[in-house]
N, CA, C and O atoms as a GROMACS GRO file, in nm:
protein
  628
    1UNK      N    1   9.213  10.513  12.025
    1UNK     CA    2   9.183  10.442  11.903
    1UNK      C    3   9.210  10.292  11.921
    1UNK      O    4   9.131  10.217  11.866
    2UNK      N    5   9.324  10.232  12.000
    2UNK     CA    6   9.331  10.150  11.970
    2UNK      C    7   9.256  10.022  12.118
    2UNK      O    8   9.276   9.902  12.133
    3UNK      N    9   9.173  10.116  12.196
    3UNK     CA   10   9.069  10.066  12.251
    3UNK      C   11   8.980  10.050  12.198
    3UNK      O   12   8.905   9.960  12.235
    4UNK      N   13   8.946  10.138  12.075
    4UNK     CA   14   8.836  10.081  12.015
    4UNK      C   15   8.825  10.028  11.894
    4UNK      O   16   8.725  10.016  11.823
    5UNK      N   17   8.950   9.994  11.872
    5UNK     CA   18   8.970   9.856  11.755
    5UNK      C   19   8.960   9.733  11.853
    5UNK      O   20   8.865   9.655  11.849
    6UNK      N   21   9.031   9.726  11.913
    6UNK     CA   22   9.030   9.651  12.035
    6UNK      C   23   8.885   9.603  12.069
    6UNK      O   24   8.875   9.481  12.085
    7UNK      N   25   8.791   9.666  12.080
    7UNK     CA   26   8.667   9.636  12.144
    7UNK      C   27   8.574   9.555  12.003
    7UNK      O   28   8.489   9.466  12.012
    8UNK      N   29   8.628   9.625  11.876
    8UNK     CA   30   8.516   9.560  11.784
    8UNK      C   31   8.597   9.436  11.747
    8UNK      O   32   8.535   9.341  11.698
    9UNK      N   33   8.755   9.424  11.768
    9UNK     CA   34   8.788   9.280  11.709
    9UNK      C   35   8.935   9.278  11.926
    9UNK      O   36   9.012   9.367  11.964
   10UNK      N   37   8.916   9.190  11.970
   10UNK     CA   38   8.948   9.159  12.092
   10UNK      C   39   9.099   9.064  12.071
   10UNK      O   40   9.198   9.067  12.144
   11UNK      N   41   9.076   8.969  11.932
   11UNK     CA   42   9.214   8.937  11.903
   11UNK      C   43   9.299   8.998  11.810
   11UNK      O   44   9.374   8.927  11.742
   12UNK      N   45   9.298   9.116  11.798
   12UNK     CA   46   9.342   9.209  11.683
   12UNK      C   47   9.524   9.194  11.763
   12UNK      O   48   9.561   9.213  11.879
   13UNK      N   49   9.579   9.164  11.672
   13UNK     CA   50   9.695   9.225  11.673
   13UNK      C   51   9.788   9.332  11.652
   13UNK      O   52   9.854   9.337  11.549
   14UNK      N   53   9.800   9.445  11.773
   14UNK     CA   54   9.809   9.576  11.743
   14UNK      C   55   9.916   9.609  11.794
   14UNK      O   56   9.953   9.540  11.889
   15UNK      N   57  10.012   9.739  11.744
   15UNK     CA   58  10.142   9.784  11.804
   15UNK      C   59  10.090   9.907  11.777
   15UNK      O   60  10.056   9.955  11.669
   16UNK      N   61  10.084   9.972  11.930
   16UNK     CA   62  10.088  10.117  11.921
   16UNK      C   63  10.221  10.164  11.966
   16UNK      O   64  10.294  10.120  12.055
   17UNK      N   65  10.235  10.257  11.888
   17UNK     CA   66  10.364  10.312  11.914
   17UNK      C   67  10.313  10.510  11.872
   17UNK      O   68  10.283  10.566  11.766
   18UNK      N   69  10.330  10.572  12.048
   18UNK     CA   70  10.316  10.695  12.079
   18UNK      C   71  10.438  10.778  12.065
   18UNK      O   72  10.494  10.817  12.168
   19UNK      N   73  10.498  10.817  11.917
   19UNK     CA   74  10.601  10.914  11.890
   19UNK      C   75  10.601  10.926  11.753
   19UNK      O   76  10.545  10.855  11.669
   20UNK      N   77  10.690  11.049  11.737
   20UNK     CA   78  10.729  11.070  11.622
   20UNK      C   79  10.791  10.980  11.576
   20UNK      O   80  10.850  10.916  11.664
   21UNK      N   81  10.812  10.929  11.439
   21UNK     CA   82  10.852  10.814  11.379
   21UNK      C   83  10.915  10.858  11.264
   21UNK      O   84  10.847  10.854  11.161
   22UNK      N   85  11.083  10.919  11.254
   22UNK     CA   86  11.126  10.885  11.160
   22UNK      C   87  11.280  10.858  11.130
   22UNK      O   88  11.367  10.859  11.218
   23UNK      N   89  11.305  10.833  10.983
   23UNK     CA   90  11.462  10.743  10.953
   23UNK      C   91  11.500  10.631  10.992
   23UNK      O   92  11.462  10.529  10.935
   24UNK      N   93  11.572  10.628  11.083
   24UNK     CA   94  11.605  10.464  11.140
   24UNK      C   95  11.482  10.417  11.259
   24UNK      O   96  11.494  10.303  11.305
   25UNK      N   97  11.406  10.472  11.292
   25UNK     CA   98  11.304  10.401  11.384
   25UNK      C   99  11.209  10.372  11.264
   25UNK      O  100  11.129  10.280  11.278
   26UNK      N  101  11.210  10.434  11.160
   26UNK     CA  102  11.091  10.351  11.053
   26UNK      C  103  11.122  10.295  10.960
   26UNK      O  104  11.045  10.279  10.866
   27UNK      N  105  11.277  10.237  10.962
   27UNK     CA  106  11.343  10.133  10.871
   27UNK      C  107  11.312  10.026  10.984
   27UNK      O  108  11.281   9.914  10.944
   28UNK      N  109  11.319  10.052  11.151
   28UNK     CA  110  11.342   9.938  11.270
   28UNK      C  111  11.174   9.866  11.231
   28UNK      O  112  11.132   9.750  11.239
   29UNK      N  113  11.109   9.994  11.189
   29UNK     CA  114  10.949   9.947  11.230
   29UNK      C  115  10.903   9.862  11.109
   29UNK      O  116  10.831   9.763  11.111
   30UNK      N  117  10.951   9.914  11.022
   30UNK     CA  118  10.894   9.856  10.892
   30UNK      C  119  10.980   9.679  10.849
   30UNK      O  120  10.931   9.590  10.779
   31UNK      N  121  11.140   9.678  10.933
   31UNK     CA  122  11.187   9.569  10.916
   31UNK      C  123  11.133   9.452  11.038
   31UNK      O  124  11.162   9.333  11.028
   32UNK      N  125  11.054   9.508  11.148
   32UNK     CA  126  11.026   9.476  11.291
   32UNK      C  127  10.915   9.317  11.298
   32UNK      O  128  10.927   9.218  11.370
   33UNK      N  129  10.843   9.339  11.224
   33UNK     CA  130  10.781   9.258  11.186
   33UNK      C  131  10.713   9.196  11.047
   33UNK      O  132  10.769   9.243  10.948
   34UNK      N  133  10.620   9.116  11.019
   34UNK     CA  134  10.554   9.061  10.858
   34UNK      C  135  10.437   9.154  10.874
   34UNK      O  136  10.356   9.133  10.965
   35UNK      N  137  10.422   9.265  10.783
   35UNK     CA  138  10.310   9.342  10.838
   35UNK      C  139  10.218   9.266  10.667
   35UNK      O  140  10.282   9.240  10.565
   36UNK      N  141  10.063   9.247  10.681
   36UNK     CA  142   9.972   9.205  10.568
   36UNK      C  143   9.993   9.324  10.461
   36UNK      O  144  10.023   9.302  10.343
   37UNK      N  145   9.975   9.442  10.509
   37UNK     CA  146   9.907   9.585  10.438
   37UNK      C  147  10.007   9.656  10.530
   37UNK      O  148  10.043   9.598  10.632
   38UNK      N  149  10.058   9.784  10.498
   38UNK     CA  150  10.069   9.949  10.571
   38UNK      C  151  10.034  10.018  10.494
   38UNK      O  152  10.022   9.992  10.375
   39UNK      N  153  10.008  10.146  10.561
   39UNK     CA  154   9.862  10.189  10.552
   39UNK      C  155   9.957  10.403  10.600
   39UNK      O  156  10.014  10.452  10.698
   40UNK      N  157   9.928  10.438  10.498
   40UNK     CA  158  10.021  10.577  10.597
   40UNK      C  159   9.952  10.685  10.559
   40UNK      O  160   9.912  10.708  10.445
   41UNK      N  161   9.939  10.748  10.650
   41UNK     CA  162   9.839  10.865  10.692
   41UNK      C  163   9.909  10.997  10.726
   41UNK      O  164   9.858  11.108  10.736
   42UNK      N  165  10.051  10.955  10.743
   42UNK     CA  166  10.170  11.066  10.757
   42UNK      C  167  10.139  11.234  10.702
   42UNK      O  168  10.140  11.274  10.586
   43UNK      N  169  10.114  11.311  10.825
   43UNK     CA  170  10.091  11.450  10.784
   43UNK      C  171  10.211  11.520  10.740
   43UNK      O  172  10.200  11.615  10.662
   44UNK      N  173  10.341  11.475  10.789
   44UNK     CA  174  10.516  11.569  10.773
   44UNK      C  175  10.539  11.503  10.629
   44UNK      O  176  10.519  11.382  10.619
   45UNK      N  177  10.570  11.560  10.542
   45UNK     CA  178  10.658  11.506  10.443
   45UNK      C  179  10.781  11.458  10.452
   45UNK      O  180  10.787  11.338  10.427
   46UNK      N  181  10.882  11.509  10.477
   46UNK     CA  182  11.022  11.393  10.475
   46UNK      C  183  10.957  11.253  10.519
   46UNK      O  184  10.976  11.152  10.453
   47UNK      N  185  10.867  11.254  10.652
   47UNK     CA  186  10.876  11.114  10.704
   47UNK      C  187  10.805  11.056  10.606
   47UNK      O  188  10.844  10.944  10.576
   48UNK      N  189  10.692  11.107  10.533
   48UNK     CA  190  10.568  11.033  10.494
   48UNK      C  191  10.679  10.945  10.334
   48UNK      O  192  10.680  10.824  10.308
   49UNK      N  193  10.738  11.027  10.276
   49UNK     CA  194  10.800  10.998  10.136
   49UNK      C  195  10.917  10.868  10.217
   49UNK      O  196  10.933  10.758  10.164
   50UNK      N  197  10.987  10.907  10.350
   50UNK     CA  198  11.056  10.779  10.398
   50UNK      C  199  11.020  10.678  10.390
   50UNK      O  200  11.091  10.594  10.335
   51UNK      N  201  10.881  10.640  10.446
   51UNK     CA  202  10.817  10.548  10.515
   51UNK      C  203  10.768  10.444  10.372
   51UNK      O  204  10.772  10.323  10.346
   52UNK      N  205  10.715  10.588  10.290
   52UNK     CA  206  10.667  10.516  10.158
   52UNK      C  207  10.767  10.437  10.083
   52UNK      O  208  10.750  10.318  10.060
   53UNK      N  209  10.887  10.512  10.040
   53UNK     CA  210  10.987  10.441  10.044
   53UNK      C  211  11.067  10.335  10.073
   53UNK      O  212  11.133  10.285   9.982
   54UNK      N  213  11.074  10.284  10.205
   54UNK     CA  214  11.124  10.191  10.262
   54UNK      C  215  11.010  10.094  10.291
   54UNK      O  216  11.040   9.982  10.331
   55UNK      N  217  10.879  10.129  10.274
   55UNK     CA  218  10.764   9.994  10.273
   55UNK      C  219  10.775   9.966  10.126
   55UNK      O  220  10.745   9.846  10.129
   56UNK      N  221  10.795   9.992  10.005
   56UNK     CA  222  10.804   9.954   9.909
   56UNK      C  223  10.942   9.877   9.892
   56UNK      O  224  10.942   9.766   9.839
   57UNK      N  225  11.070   9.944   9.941
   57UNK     CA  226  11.186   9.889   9.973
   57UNK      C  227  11.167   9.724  10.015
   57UNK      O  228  11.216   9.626   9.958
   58UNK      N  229  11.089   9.729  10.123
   58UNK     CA  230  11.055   9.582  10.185
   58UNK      C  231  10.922   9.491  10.153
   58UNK      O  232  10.843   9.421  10.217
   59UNK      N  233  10.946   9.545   9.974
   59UNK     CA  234  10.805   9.477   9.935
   59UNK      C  235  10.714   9.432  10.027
   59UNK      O  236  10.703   9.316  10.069
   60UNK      N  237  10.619   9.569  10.068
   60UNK     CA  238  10.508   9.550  10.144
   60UNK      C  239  10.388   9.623  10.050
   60UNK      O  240  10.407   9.721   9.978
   61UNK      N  241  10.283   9.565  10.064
   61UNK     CA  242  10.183   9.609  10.033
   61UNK      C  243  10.112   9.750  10.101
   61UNK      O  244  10.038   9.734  10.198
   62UNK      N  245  10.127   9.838  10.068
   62UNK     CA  246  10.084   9.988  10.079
   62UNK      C  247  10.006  10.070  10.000
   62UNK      O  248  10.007  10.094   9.879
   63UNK      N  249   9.907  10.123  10.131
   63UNK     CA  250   9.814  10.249  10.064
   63UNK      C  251   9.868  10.384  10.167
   63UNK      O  252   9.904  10.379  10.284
   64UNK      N  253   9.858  10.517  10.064
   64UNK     CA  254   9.888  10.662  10.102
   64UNK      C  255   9.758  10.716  10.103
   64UNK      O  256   9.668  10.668  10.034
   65UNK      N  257   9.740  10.831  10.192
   65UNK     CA  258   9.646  10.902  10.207
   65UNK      C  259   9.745  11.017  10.131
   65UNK      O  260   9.860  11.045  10.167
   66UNK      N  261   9.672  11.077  10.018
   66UNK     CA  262   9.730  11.217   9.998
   66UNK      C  263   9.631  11.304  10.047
   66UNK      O  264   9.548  11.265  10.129
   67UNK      N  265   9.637  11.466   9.988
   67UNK     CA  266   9.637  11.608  10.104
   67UNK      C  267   9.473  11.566  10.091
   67UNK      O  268   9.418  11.481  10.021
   68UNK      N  269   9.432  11.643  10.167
   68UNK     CA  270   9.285  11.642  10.174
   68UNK      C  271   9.234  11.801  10.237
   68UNK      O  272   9.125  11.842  10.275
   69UNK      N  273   9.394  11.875  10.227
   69UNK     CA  274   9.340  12.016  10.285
   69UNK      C  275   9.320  12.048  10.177
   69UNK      O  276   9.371  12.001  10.075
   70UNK      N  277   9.215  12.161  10.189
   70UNK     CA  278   9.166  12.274  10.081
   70UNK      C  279   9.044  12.207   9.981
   70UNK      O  280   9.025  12.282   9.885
   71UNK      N  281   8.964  12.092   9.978
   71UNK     CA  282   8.930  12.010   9.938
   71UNK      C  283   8.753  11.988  10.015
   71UNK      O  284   8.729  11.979  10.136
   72UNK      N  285   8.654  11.983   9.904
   72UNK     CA  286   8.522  11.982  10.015
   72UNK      C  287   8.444  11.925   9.937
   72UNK      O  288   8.325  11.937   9.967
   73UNK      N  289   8.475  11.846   9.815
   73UNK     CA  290   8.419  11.758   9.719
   73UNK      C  291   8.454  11.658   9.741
   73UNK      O  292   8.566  11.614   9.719
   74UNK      N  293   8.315  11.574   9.815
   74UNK     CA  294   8.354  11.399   9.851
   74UNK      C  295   8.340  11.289   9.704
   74UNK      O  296   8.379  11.174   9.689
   75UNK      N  297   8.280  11.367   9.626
   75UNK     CA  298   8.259  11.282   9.540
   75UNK      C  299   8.379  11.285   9.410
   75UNK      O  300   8.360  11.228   9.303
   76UNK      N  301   8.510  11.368   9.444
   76UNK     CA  302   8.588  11.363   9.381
   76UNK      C  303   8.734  11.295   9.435
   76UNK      O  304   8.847  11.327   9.400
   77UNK      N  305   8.694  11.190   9.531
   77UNK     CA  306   8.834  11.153   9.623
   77UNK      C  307   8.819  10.999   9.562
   77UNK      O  308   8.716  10.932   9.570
   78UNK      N  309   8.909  10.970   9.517
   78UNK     CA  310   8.891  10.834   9.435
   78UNK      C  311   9.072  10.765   9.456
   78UNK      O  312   9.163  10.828   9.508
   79UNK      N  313   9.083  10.633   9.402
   79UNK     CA  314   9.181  10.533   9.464
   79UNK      C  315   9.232  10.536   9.300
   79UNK      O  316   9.165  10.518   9.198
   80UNK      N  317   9.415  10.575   9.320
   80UNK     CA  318   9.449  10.485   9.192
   80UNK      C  319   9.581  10.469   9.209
   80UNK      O  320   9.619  10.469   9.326
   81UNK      N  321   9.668  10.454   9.118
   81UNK     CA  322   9.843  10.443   9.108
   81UNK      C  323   9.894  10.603   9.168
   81UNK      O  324   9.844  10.712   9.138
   82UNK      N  325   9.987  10.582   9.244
   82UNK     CA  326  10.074  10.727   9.241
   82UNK      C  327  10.077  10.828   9.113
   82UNK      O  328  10.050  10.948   9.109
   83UNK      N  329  10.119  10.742   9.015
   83UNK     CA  330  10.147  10.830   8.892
   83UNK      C  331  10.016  10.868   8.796
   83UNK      O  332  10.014  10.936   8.694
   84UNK      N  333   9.926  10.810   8.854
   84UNK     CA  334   9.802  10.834   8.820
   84UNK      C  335   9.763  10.957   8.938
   84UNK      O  336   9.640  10.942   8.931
   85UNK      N  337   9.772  11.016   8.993
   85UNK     CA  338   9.687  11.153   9.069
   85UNK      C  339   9.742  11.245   9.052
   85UNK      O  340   9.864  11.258   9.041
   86UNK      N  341   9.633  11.347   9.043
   86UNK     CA  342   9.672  11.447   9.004
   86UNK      C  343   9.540  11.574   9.055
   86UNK      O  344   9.429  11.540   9.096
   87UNK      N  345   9.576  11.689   9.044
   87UNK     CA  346   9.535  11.787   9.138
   87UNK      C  347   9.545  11.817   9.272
   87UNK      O  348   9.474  11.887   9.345
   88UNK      N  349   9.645  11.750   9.295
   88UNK     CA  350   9.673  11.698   9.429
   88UNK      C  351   9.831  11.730   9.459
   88UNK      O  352   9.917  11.645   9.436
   89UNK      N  353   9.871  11.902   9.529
   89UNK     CA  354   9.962  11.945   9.505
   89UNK      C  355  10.113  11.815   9.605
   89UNK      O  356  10.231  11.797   9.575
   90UNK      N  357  10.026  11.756   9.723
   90UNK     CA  358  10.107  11.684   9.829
   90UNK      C  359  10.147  11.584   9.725
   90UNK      O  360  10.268  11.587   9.701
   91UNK      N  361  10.085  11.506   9.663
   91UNK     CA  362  10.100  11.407   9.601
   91UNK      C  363  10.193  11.457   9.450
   91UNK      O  364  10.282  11.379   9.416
   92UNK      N  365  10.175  11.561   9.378
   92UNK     CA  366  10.316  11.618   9.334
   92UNK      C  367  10.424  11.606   9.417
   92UNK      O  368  10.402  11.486   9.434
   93UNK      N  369  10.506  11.622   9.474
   93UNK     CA  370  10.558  11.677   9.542
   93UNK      C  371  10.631  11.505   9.551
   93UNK      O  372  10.741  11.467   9.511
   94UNK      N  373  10.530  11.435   9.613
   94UNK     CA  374  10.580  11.294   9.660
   94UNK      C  375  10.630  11.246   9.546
   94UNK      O  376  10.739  11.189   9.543
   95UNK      N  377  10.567  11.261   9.459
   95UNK     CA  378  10.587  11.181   9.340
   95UNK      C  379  10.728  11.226   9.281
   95UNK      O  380  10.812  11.147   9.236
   96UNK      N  381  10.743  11.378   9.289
   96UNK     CA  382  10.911  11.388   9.271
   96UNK      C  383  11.020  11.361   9.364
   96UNK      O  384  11.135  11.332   9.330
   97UNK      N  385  10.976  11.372   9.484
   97UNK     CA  386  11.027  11.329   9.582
   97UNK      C  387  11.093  11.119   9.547
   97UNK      O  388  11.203  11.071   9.574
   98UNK      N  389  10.975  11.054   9.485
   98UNK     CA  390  11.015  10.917   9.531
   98UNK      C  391  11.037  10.923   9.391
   98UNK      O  392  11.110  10.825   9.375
   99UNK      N  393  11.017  10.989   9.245
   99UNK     CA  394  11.105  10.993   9.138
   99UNK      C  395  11.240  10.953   9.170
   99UNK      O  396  11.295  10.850   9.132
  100UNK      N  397  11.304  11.073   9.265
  100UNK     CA  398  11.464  11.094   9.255
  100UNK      C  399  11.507  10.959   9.341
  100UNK      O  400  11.622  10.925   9.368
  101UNK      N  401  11.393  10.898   9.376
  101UNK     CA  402  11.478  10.757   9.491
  101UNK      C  403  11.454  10.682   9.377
  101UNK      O  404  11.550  10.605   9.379
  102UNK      N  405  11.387  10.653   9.275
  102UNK     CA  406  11.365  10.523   9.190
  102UNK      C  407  11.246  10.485   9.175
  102UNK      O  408  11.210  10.402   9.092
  103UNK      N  409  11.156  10.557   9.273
  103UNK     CA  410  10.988  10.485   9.234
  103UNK      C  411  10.941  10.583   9.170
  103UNK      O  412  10.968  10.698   9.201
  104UNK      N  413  10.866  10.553   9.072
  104UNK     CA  414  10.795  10.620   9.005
  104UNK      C  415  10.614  10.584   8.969
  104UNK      O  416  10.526  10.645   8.909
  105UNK      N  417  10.619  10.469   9.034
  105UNK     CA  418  10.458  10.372   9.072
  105UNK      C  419  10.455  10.273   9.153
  105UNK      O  420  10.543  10.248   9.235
  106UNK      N  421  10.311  10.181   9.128
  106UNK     CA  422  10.303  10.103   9.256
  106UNK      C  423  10.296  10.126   9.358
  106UNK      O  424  10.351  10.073   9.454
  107UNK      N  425  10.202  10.237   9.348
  107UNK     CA  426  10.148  10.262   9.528
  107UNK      C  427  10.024  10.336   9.513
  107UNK      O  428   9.994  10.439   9.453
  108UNK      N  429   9.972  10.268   9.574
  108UNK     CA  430   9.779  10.291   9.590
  108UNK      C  431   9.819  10.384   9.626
  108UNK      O  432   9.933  10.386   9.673
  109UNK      N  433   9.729  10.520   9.619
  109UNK     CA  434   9.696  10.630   9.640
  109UNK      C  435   9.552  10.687   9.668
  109UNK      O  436   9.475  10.683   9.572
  110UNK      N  437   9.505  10.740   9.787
  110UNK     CA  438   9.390  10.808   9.814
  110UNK      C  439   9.398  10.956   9.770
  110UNK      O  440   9.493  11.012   9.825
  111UNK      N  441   9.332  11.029   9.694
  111UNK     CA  442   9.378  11.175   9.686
  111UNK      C  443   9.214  11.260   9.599
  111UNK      O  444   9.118  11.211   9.540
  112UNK      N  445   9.246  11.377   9.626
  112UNK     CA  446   9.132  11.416   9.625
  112UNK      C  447   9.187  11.496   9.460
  112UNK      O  448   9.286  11.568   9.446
  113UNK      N  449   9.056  11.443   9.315
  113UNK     CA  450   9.128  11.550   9.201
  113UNK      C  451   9.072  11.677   9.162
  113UNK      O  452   9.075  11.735   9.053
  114UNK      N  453   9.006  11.719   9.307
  114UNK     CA  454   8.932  11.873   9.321
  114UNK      C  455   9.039  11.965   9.289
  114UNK      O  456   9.156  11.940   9.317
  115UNK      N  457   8.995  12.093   9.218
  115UNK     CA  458   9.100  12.136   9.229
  115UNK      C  459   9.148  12.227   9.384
  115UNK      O  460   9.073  12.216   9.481
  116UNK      N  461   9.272  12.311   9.396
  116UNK     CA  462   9.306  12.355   9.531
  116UNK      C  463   9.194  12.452   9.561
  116UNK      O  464   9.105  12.483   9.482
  117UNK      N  465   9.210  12.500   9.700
  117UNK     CA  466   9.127  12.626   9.743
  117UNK      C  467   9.212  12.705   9.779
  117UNK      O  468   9.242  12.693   9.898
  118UNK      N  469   9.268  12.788   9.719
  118UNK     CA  470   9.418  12.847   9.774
  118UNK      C  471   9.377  12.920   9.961
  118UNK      O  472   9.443  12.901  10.063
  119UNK      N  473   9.259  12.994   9.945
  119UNK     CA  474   9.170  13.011  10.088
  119UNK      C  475   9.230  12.954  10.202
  119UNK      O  476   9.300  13.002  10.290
  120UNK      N  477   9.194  12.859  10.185
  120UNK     CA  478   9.257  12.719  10.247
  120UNK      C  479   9.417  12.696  10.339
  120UNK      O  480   9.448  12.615  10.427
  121UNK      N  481   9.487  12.799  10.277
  121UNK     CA  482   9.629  12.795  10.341
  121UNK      C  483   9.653  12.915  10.439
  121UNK      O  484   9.626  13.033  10.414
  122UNK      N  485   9.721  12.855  10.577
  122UNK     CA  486   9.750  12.957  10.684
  122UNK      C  487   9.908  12.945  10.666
  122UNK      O  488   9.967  12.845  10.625
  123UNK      N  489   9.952  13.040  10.696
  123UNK     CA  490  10.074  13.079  10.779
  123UNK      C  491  10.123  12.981  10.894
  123UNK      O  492  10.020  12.934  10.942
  124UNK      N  493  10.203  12.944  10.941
  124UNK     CA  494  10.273  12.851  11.056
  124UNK      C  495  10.343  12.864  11.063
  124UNK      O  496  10.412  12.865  10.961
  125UNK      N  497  10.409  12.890  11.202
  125UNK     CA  498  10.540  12.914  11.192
  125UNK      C  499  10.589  12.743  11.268
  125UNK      O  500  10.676  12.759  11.354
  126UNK      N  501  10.557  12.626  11.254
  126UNK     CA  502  10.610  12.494  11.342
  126UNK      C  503  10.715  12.434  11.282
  126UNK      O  504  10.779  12.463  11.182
  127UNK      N  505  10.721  12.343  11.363
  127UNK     CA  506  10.875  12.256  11.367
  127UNK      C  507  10.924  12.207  11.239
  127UNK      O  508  11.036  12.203  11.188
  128UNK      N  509  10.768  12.158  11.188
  128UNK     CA  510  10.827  12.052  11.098
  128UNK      C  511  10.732  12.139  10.945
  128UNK      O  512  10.724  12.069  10.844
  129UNK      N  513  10.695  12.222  10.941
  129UNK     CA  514  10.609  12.285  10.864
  129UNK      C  515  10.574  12.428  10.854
  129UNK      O  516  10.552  12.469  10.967
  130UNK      N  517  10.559  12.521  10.766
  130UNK     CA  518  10.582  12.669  10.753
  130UNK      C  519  10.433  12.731  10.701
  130UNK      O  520  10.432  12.849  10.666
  131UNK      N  521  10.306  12.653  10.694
  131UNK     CA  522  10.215  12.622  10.644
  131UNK      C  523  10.145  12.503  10.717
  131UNK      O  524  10.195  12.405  10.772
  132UNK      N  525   9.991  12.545  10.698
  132UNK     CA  526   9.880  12.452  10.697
  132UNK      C  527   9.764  12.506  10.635
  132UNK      O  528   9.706  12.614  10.633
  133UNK      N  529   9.746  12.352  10.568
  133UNK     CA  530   9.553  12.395  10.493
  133UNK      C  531   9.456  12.374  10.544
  133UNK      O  532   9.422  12.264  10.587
  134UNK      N  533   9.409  12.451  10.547
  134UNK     CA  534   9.263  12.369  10.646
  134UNK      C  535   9.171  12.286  10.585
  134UNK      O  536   9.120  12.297  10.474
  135UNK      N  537   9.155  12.192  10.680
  135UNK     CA  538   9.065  12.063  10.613
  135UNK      C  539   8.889  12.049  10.656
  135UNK      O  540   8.849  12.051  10.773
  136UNK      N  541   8.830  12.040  10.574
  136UNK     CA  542   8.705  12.065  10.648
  136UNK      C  543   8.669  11.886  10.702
  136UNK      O  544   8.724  11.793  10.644
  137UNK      N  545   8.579  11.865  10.808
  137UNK     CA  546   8.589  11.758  10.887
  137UNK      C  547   8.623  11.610  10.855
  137UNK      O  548   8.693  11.516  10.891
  138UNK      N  549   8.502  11.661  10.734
  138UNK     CA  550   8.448  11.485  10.706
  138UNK      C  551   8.550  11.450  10.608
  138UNK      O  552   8.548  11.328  10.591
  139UNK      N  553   8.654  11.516  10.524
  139UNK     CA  554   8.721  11.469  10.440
  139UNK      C  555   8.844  11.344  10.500
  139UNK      O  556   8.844  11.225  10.468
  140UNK      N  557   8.928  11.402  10.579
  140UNK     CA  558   8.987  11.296  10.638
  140UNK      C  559   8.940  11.144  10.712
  140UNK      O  560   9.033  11.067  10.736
  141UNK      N  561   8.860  11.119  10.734
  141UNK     CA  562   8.755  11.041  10.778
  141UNK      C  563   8.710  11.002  10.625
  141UNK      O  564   8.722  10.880  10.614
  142UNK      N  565   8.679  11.040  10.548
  142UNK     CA  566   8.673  10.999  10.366
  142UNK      C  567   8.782  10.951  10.327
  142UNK      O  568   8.759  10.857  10.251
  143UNK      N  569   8.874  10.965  10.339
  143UNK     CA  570   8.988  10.976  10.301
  143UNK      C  571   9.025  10.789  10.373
  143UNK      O  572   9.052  10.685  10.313
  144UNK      N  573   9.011  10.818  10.507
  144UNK     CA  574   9.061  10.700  10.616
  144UNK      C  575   8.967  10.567  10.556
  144UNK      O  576   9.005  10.450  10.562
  145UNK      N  577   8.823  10.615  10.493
  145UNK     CA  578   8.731  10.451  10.415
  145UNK      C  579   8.747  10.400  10.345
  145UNK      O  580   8.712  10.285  10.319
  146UNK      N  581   8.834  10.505  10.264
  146UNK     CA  582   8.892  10.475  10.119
  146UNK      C  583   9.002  10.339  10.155
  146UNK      O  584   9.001  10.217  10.138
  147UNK      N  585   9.105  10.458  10.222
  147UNK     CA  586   9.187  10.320  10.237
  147UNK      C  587   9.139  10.157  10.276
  147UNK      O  588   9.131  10.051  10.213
  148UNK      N  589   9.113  10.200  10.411
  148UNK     CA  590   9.022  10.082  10.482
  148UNK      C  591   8.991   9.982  10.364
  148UNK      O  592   9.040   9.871  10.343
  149UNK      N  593   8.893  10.054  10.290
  149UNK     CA  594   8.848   9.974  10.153
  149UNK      C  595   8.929   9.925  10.101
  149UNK      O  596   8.916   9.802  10.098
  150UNK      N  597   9.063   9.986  10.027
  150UNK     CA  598   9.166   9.919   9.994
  150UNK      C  599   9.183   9.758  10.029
  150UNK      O  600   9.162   9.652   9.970
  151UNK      N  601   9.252   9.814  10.204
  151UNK     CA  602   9.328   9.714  10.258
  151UNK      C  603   9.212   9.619  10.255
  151UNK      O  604   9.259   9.509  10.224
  152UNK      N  605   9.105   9.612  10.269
  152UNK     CA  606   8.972   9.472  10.254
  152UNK      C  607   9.004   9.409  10.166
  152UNK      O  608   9.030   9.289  10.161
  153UNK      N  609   9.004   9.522  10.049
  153UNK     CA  610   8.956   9.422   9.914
  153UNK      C  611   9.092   9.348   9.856
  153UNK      O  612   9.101   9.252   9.779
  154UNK      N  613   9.185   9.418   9.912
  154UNK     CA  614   9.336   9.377   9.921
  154UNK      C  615   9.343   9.239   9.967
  154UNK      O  616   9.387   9.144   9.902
  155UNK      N  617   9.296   9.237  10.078
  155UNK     CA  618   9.359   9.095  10.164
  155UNK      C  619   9.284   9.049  10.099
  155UNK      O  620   9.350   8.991  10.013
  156UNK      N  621   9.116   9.026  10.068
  156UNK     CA  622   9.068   8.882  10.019
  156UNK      C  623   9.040   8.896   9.895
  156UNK      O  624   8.949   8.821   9.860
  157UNK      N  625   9.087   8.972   9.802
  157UNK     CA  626   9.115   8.917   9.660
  157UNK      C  627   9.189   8.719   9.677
  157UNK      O  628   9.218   8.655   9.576
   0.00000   0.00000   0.00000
């Protein structure tokens, strides 16, 4: 990916960083530099509600991707406040999650207000997760323009 950001903009200023990212490496990352926009796409929950957290912590400008599993209506994935989405069980969840820290808004949100496909959910037995939904292709990639869009219309307002 980041060869081919690289290729359409050559002076892009980019930090890839290949690992898991969380607690004190994403207080290091988020205090590390002046970032314009972050932008989080975070599939694990603890990290994703951290990250959100502590970029708001460091008054930064931030957009969330919420769930996009179980979900196959593009024309129902729309941009608003945290406390504004809804049908969107991940984005519950966050929202009580960053309740009990103190936020309760102010954070762009991507999320889909289809309702669930319960279908949709497997069994897992992994590390960080006991469950997965399956996502059909093009939604995440919907999901990733949205933001994009965001962060555009963000910077040159």
């Amino acid at each position: 990916m980041a060869e081919r950001f690289r290729s359409i903009n050559p002076e892009l200023n980019l930090t890839v960083i290949n690992e898991f990212i969380r607690d004190n490496k994403t207080t290091a990352l988020i205090n590390s530099q002046s970032f314009d926009y972050v932008v989080d796409a975070i599939d694990t929950l603890s990290p994703k509600v951290f990250f959100m957290y502590e970029s708001v912590k460091a008054g930064l400008k931030l957009v969330s991707s919420m769930g996009a599993g179980g979900k196959l209506d593009p024309s129902q994935v729309q941009v608003s406040d945290i406390s504004q989405s809804h049908n969107c069980k991940l984005a519950k969840v966050i929202r009580k999650r960053l309740s009990r820290l103190g936020i309760k808004n102010g954070i762009k949100v991507v999320f889909s207000s289809e309702g669930f496909n319960s279908e949709a959910v497997r069994e897992e037995d992994g590390q960080n997760k006991k469950s997965t939904v399956g996502t059909i292709s093009y939604m995440p990639w919907l999901f990733g323009c949205y933001m994009a869009s965001v962060v555009i219309n963000d910077l040159t307002d």
